[in-house]
N, C-alpha and C positions, 0 to 999 in steps of 0.2 A: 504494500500500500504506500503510496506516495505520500512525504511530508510537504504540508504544507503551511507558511506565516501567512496570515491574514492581519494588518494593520489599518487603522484610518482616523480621519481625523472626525469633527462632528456631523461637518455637512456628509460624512461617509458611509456615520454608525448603523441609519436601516440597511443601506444595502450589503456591508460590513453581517449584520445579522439575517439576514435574507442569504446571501450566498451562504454561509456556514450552514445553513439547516436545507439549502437544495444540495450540498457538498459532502456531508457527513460524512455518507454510509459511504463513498468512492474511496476519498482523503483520512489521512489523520492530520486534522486543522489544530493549530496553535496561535491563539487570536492575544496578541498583544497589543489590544486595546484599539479604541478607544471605548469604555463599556457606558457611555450615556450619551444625552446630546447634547450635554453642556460642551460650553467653546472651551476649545484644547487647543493647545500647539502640537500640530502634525508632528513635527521630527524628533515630539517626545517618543513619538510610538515608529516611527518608521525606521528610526538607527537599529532600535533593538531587532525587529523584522529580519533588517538588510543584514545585520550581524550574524543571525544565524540563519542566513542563506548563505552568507559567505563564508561560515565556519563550518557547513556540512550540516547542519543539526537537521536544516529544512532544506527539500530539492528546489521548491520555489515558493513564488511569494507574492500574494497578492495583495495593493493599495488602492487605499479608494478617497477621496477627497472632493472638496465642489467640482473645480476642475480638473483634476488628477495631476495638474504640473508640479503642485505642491512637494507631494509627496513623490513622484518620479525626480525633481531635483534631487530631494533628500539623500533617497536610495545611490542616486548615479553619483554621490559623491563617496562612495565606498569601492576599494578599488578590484574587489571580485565582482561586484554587479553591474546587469547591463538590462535595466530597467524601460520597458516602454510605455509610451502609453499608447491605449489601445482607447477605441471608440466604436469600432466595428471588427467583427471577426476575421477580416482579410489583414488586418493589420497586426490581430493576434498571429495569424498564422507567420504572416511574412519575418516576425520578429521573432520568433522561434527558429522559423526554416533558414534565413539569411542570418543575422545577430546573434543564433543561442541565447536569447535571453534567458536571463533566470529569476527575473520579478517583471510583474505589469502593473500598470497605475489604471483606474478607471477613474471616468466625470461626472461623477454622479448627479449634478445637478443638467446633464443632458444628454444621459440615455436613459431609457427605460431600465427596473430589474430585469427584467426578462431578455432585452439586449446582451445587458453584463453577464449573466447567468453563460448566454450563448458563447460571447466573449471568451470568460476564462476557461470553457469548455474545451476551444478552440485552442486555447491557450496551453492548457494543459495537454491537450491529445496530439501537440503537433510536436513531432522531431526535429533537433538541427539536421541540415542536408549535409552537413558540412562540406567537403570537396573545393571547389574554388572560392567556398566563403570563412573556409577555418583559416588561412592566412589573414584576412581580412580582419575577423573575431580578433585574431591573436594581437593587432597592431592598437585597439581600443586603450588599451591600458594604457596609462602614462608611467608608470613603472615598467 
């Protein structure tokens, strides 16, 4: 069973709580926060996330925020992660299949659940290709 972080910030928390319980039975989910809808500072909850995607604990990681850049800056400031945000499923797929990403950000204040549901579905079921795009992957880092 795949691990996976789920983080967000307020504007994130329904759909934060809506994914974990269409998620469950698939994932073993690790929701470090945010657990209300009071205003929080995202990058309380998405370091810890991003940390333990980057230390193995979790395979991937999902963020959710009003717009999701909040939280995709956070993440991409950590130097194993390669964070995207996503808005539509073609774009989960593309960042898995080209990128290897290993966390997504969603917009919550402009999809639907049901969108996002689709989303990290996509997200999670898709392979890197790797071949002409793991040189590419490799050069990301600034380390």
């Amino acid at each position: 069973m795949k691990k996976i972080a789920i983080a967000c910030d307020h504007a994130g928390f329904e759909y934060k709580e809506y994914l974990k319980g269409q998620l469950k039975d698939q994932y073993e989910i690790t929701d470090y926060g945010t657990h209300s809808l009071d205003s929080v500072d995202y990058p309380d909850f998405v370091h810890p996330a991003a940390t333990s995607v980057e230390n193995g604990e979790n395979e991937f990681g999902i963020l959710i925020c009003g717009s999701g850049q909040g939280v995709q800056l956070t993440a991409n400031k950590h130097e194993k992660i390669r964070c995207a945000l996503c808005w539509m499923p073609e774009l989960a797929a593309l960042s898995r299949q080209h990128n290897n990403c290993n966390m997504m950000a969603l917009p919550a204040r402009f999809i639907a659940k049901e969108l996002a549901l689709e989303i990290v579905q996509t997200f999670l079921n898709t392979d890197f290709e790797g071949g002409r795009h793991e040189n590419r992957v490799q050069k990301i880092s600034c380390k």
